[in-house]
Residue frames relative to the residue before (quaternion, step in Angstrom):
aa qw qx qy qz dx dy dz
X 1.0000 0.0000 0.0000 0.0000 0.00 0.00 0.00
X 0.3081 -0.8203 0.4369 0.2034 3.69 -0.50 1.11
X 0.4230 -0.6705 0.4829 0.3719 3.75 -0.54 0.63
X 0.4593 -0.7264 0.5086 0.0520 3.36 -1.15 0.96
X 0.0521 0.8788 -0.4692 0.0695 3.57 -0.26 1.08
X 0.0068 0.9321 -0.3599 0.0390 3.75 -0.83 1.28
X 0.1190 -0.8714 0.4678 0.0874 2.78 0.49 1.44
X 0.2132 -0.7394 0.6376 -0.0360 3.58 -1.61 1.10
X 0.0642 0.7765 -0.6268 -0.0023 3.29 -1.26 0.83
X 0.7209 -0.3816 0.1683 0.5535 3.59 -0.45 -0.72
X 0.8241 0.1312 -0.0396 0.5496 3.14 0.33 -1.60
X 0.4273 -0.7674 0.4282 0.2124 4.15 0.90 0.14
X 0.4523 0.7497 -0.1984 0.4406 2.67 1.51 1.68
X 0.6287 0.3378 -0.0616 0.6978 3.25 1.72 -0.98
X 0.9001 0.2957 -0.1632 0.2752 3.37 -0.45 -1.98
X 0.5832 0.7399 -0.0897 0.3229 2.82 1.58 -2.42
X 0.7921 0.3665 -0.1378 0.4683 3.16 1.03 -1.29
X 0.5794 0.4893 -0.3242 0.5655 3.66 1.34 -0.65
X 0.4844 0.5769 -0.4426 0.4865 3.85 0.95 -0.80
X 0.7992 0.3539 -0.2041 0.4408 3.84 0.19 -1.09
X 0.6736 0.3789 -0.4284 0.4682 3.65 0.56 -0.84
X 0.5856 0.6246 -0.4261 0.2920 3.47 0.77 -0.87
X 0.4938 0.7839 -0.0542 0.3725 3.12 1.32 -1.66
X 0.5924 0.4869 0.0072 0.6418 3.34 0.83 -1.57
X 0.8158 0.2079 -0.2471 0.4797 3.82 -0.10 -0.95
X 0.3267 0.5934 -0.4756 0.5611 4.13 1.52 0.40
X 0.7895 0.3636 -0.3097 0.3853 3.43 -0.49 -2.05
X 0.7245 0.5042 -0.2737 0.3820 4.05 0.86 -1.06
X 0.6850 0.3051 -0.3635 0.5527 3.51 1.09 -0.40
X 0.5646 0.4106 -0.4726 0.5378 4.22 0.73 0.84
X 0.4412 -0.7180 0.4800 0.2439 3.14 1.07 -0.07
X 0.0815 0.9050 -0.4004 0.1186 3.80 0.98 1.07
X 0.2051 -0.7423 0.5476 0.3271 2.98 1.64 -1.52
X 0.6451 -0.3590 0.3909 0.5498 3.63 -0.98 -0.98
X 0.2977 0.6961 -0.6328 0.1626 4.10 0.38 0.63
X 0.7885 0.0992 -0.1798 0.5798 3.64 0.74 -0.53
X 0.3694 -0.7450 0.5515 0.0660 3.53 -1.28 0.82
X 0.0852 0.8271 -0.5516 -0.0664 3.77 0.16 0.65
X 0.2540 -0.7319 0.6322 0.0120 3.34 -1.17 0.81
X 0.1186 0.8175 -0.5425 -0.1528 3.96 -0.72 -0.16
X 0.1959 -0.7480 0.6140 -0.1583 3.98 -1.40 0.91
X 0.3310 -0.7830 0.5256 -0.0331 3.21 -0.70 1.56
X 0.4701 -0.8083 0.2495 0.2518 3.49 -0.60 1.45
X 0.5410 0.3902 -0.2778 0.6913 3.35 2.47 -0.47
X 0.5799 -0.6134 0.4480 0.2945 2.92 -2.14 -0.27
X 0.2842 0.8737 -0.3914 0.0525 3.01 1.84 -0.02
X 0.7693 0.3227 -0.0636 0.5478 4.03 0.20 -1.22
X 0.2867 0.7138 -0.6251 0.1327 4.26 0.66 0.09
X 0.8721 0.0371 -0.2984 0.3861 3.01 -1.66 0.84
X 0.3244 0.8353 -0.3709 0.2438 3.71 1.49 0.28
X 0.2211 -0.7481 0.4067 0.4754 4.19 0.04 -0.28
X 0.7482 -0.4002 0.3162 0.4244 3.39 -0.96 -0.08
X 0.6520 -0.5151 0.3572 0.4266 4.20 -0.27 1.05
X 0.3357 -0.5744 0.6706 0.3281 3.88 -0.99 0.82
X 0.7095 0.3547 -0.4688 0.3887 3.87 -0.31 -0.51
X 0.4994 0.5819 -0.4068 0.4965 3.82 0.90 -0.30
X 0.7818 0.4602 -0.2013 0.3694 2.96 0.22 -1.61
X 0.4218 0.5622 -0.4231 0.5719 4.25 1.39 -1.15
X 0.6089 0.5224 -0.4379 0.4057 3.96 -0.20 -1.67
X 0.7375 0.3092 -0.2348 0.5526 3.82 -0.24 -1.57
X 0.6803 0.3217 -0.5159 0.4094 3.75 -0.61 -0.25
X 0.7419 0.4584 -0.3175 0.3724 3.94 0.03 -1.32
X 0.5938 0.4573 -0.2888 0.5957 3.89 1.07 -1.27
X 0.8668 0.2548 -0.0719 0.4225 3.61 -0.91 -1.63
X 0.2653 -0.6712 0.5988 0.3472 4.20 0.86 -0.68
X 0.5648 0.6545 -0.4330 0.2553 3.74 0.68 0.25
X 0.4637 -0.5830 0.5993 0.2931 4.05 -0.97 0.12
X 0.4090 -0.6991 0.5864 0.0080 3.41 -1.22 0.99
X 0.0019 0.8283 -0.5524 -0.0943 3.60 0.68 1.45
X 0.7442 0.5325 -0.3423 0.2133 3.56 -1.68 -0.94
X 0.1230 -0.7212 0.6627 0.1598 3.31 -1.76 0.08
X 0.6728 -0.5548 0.2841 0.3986 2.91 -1.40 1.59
X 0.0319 -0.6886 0.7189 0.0890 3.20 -2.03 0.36
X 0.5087 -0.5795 0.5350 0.3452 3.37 -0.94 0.50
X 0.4820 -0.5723 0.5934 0.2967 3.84 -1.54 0.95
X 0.2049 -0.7851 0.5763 -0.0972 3.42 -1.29 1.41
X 0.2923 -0.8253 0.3469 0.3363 3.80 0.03 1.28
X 0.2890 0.7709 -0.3744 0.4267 3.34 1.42 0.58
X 0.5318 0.6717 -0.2561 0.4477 3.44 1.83 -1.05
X 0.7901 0.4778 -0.2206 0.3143 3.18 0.98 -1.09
X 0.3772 0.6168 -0.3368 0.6032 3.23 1.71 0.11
X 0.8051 0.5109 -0.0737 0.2923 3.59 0.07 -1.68
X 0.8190 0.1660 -0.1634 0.5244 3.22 1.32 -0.68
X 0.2684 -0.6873 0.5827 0.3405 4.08 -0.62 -0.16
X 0.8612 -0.1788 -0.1480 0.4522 3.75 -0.10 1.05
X 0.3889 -0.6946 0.6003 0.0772 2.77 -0.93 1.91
X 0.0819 0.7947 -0.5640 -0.2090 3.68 -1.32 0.54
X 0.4757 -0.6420 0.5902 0.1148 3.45 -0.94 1.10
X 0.4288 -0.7074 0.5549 0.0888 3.44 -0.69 1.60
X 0.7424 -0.1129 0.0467 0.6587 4.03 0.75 -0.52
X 0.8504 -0.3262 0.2915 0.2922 2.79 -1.90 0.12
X 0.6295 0.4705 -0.2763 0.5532 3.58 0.73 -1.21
X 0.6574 0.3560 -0.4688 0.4704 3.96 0.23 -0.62
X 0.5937 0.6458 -0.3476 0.3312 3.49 0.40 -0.78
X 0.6856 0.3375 -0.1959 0.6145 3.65 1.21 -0.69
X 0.6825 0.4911 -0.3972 0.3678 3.19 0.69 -0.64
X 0.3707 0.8226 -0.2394 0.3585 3.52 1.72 -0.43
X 0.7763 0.4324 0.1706 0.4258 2.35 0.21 -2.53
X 0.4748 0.6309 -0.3371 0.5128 3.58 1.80 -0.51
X 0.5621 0.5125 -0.2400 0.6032 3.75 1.05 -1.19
X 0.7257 0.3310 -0.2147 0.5637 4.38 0.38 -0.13
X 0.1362 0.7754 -0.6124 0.0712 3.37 0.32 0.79
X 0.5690 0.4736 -0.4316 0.5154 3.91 0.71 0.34
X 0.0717 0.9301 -0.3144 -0.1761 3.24 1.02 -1.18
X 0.1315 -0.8310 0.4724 -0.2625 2.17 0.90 2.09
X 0.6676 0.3240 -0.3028 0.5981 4.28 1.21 -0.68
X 0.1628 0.7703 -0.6013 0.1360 4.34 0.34 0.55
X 0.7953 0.3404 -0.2354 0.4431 3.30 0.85 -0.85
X 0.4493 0.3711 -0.5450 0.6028 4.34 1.22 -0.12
X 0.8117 0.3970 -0.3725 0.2117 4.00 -0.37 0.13
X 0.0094 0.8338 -0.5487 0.0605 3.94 -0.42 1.37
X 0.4439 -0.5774 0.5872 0.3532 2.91 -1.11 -0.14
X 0.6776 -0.5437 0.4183 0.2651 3.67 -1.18 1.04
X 0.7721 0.3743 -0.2861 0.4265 3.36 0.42 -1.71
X 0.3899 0.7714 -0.3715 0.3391 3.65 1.01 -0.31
X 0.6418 0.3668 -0.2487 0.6258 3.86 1.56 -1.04
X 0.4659 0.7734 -0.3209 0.2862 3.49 0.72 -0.26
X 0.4164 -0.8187 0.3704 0.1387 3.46 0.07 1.92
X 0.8177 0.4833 0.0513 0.3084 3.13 0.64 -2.63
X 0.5271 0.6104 -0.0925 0.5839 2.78 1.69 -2.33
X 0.0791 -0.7561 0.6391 -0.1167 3.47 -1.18 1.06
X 0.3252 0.6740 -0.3694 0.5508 3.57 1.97 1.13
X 0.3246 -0.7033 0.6101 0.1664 3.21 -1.68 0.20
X 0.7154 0.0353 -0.2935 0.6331 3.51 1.08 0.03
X 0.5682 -0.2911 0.6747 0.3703 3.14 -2.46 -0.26
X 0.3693 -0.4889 0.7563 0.2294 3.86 -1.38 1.22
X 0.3606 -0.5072 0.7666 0.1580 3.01 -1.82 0.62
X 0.1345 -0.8200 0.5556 -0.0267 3.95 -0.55 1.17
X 0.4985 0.6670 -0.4476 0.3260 3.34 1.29 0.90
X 0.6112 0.4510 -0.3801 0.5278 3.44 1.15 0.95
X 0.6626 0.5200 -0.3543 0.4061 3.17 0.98 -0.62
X 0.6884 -0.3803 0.3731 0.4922 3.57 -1.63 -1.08
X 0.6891 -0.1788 0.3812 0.5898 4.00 -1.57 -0.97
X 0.6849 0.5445 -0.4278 0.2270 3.58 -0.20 -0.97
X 0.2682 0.9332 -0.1296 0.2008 2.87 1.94 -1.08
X 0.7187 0.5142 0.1988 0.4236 2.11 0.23 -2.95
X 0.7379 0.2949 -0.1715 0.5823 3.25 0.42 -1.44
X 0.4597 0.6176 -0.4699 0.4318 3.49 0.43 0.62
X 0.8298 0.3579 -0.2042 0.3764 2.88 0.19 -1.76
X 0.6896 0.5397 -0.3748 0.3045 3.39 1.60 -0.90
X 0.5571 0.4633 -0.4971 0.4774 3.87 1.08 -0.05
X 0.5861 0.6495 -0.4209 0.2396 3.14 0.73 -0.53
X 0.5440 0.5764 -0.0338 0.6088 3.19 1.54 -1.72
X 0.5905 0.3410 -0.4310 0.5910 4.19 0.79 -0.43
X 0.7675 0.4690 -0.3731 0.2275 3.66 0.05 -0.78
X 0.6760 0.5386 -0.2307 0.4469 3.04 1.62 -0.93
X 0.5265 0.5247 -0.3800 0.5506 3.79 1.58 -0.72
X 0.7471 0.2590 -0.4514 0.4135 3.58 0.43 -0.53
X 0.4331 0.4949 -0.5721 0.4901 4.12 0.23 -0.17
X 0.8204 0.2886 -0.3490 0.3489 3.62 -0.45 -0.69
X 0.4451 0.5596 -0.5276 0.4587 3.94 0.86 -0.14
X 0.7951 0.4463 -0.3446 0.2236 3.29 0.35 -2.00
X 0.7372 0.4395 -0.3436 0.3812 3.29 1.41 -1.58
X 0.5932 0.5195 -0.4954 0.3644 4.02 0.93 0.10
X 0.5123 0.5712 -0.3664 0.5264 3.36 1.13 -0.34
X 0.7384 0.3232 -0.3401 0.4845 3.68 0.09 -0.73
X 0.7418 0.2890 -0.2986 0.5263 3.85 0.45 -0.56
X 0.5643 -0.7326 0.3623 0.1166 3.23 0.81 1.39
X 0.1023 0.7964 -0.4050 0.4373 3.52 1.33 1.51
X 0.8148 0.0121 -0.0208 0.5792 3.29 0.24 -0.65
């Protein structure tokens, strides 16, 4: 049974989606196969069925050589069923999440990304959809360090 991963930002455009492809090009260079399943879902509806930002999308190709798949989708409390650890790109997604669990009964499938984060010594992913490129290339080491913390610590608690 593969472990289910969802990565979440606001609009499932920038991070959300680089969080997963990034993700995806990890599990393939460890050679994972299909052991973990990563999925990603924006906390508005702003950008649905949209692809993933070209200036996002430059970042991942120049940094990581990788292609930026998917199109945004709005987060669905259906998610919390479907996946086994939601991650929340900043603080505000994280509530805005956890808003959708008012029993909160799913508190523990739901983290915050920067939380796997080795190098990075932050608590959220910037959202770099206002700014310049550097931006971008920001968030994407940012977003490599944090995809690789979470392999290792699912790998060590014997998860995937």
């Amino acid at each position: 049974m593969p472990y289910k991963l969802l990565f979440v930002c606001l609009g499932n455009i920038c991070r959300s989606p680089s969080a997963e492809n990034i993700t995806n090009y990890l599990i393939e260079k460890r050679n994972w196969g299909d052991r973990v399943i990563c999925d990603s879902a924006g906390t508005s509806d702003y950008h649905i069925g949209r692809p993933p930002d070209p200036r996002m999308a430059i970042a991942a190709k120049e940094i990581l050589d990788i292609d930026l798949l998917g199109k945004a989708r709005q987060f669905d409390p259906a998610d919390f069923e479907k996946f086994d650890l939601i991650l929340a790109m900043d603080r505000e997604n994280y509530d805005d999440i956890l808003s959708l669990d008012r029993p909160g009964k799913y508190l523990d499938k739901v983290r915050l990304m920067c939380s796997f984060c080795r190098r990075y010594d932050i608590k959220d992913v910037p959202d770099p959809y206002y700014g310049g490129p550097q931006g971008f290339n920001r968030v994407i080491d940012i977003l490599t360090d944090a995809c690789e913390g979470l392999l290792d610590e699912l790998e060590q608690e014997q998860k995937v």
